[in-house]
C-alpha positions in Angstrom: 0.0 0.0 0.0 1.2 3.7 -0.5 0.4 6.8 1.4 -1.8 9.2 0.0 -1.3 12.0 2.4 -1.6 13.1 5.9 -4.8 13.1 7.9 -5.0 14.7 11.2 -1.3 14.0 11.3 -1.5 10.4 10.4 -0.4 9.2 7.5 -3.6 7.2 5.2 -2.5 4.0 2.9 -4.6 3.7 -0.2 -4.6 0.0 -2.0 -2.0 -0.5 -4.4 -5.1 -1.4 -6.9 -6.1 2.0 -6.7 -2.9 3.7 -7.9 -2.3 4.2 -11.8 -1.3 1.3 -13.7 1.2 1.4 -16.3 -0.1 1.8 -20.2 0.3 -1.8 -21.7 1.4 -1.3 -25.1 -0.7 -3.5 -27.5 1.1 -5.3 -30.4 1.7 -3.2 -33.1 -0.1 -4.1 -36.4 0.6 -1.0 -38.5 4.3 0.3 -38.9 3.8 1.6 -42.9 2.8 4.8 -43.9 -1.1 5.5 -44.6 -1.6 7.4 -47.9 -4.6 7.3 -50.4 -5.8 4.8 -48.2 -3.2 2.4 -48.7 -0.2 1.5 -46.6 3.0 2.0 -48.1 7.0 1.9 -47.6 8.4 4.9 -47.2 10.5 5.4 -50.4 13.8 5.8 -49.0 13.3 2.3 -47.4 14.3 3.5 -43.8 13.0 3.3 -40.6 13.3 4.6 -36.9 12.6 3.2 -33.6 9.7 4.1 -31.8 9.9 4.6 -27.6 7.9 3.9 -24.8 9.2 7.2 -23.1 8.4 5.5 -19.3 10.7 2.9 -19.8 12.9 3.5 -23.0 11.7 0.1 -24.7 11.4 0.0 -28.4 7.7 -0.8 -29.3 8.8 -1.1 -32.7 10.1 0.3 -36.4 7.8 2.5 -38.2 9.0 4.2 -41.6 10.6 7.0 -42.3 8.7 9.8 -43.9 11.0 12.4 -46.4 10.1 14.9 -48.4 8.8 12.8 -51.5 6.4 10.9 -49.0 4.9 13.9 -48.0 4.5 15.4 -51.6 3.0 11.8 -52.3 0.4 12.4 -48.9 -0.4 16.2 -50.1 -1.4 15.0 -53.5 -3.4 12.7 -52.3 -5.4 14.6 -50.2 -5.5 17.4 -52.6 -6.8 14.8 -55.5 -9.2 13.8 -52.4 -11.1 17.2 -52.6 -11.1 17.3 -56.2 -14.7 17.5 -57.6 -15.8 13.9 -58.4 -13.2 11.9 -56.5 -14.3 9.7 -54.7 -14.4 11.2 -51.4 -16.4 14.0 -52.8 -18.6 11.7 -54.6 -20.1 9.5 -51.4 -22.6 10.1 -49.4 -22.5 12.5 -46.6 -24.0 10.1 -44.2 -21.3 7.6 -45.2 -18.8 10.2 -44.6 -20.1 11.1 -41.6 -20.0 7.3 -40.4 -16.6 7.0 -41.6 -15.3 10.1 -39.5 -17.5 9.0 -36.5 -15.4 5.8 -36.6 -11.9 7.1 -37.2 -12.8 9.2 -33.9 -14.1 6.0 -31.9 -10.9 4.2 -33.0 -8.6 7.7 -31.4 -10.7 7.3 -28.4 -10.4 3.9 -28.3 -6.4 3.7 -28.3 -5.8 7.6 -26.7 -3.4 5.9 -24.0 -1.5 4.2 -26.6 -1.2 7.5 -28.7 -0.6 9.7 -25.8 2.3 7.2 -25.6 3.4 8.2 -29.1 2.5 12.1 -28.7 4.9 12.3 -25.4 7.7 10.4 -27.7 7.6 13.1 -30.2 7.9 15.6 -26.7 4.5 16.4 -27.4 3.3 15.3 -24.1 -0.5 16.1 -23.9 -1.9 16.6 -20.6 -4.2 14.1 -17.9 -7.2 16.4 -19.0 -6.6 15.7 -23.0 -6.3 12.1 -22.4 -9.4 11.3 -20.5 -11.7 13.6 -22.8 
């Protein structure tokens, strides 16, 4: 048990099952970059570690983006707005479902991206994580 604080001069013990537990990192399934929809190698071939910043323990290799993977990304995304791409031509409702579901999935795994965002020195704060 741990002490919490001081009450009335005596020191109180709260359970150790009360007290945060570590993040457990889930496997990995993902290390590729996402453009168009598509996972892809980054074009220069290389990688990086990526940090659990508690403990220092890879959680794995994800690619490398450079500049040309990023000019790939934009024009995607710009092709993406066009008028009568496919994005443009689907339903708003399915749209709507889609981005209702890509935010599930960032609520679902906020620990484990808080994880990444404070390896990048990016740490957000308790209040964004529980949000």
């Amino acid at each position: 048990m741990a002490q919490s604080g001081t009450r009335n001069g005596v020191a109180e013990k709260i359970p150790a099952s009360d007290l945060p537990q570590p993040v457990k990192v889930q496997r990995v399934r993902h290390t590729k970059i996402f453009i168009n929809n598509e996972w892809h190698t980054s074009i220069s071939g290389r990688t990086f570690p990526t940090r659990n910043p508690a403990t220092g323990d890879i959680i794995c290799e994800v690619q490398e983006a450079d500049k040309e993977d990023v000019d790939k990304a934009v024009a995607a995304a710009k092709a993406a707005k066009e008028y009568g791409s496919a994005w443009r031509r689907m339903e708003p409702s399915r749209r709507g479902r889609l981005l209702h579901r890509l935010a599930d999935l960032v609520e679902r795994d906020r620990l484990l991206l808080a994880v990444k965002t404070c390896d990048s020195r990016q740490c957000l704060g308790m209040h964004d994580l529980f949000m």
